[in-house]
C-alpha positions as CSV (number, residue, x, y, z in Angstrom):
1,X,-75.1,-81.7,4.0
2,X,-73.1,-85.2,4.6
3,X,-69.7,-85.9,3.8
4,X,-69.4,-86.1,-0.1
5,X,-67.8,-88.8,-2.5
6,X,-63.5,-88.8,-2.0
7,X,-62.4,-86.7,-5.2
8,X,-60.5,-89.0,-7.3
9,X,-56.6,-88.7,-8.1
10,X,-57.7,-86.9,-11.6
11,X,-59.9,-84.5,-10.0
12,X,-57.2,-84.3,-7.6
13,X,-54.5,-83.3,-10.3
14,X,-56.7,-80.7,-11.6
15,X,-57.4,-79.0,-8.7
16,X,-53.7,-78.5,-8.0
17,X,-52.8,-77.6,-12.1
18,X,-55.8,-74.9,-11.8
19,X,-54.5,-73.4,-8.9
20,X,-51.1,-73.1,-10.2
21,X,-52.3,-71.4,-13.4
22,X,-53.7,-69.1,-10.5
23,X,-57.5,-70.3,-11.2
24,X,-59.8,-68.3,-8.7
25,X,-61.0,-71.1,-5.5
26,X,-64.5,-70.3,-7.5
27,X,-63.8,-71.2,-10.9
28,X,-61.8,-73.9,-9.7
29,X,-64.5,-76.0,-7.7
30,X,-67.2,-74.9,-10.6
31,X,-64.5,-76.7,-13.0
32,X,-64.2,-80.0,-10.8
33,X,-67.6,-79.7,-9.8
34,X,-66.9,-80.0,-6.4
35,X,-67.2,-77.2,-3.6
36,X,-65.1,-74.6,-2.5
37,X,-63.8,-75.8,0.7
38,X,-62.5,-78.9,-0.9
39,X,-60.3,-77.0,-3.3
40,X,-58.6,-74.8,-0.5
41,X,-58.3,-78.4,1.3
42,X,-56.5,-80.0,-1.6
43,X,-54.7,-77.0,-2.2
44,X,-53.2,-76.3,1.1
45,X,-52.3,-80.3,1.2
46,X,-50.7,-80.1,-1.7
47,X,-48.8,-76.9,-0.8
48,X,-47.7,-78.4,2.9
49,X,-46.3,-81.7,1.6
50,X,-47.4,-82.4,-2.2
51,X,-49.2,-85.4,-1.5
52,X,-53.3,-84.8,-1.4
53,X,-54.2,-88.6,-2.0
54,X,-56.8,-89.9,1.1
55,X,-55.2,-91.4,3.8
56,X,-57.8,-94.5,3.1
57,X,-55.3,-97.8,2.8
58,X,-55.6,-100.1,0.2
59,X,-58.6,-98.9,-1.7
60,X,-58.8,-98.1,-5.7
61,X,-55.7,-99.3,-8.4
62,X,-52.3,-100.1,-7.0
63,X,-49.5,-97.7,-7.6
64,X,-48.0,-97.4,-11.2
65,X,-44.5,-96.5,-9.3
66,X,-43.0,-97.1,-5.2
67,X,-42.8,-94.4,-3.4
68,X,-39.0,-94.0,-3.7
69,X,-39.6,-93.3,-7.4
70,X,-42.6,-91.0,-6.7
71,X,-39.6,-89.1,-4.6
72,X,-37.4,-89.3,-7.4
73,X,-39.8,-87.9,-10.2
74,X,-41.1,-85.1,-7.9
75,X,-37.0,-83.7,-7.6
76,X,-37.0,-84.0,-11.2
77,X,-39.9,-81.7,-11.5
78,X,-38.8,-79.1,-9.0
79,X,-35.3,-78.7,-10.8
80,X,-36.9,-77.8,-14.0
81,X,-40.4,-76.8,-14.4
82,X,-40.1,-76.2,-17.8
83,X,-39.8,-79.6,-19.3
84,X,-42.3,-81.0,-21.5
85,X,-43.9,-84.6,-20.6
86,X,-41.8,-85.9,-23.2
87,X,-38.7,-84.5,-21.9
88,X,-39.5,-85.6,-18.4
89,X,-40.9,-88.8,-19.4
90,X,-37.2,-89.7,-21.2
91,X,-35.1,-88.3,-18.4
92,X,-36.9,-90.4,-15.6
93,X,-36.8,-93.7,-17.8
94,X,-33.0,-93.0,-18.4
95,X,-32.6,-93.8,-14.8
96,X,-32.0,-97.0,-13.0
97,X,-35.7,-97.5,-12.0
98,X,-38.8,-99.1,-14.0
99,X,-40.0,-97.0,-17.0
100,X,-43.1,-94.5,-17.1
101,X,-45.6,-93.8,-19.7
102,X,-46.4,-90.3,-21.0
103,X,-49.9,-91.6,-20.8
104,X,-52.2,-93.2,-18.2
């Protein structure tokens, strides 16, 4: 088999949500259509440093927010999983930094 298409951020994102809602690897991949191995791979880089984006520079649409933000928004998440969107979507935009859409 060759190398397949990169997954896209999306595909990305759901690969990580399913696993957290503890999603077998099987289900999973048959979900994102993709194969196995690639789940466990997004998985574990998402585990090690919560970033699972391809290390391909300057390809697809630019960042919606800096780095410093992404920082930012990711402790928000980690102190309370339990927020809504909505919830999170206010608290970030309350701070000094650009606002952020509950939407894509």
């Amino acid at each position: 088999m060759g190398k397949a298409v990169d997954l896209s951020e999306f595909d990305r994102g759901q690969i990580v949500m399913a696993r957290r809602l503890v999603t077998s690897i099987t289900e999973t991949a048959q979900l994102v259509v993709c194969s196995r191995s690639a789940v466990v791979s997004i998985h574990e880089k998402w585990i090690n440093d919560d970033n699972t984006s391809c290390r391909r520079q300057g390809v697809g649409r630019p960042r919606v927010i800096k780095e410093k933000e992404r920082r930012r928004l990711s402790r928000m998440v980690k102190q309370n999983r339990l927020q809504t969107m909505a919830q999170l979507t206010a608290q970030y935009n309350a701070g000094p930094s650009a606002s952020v859409s509950e939407h894509n």
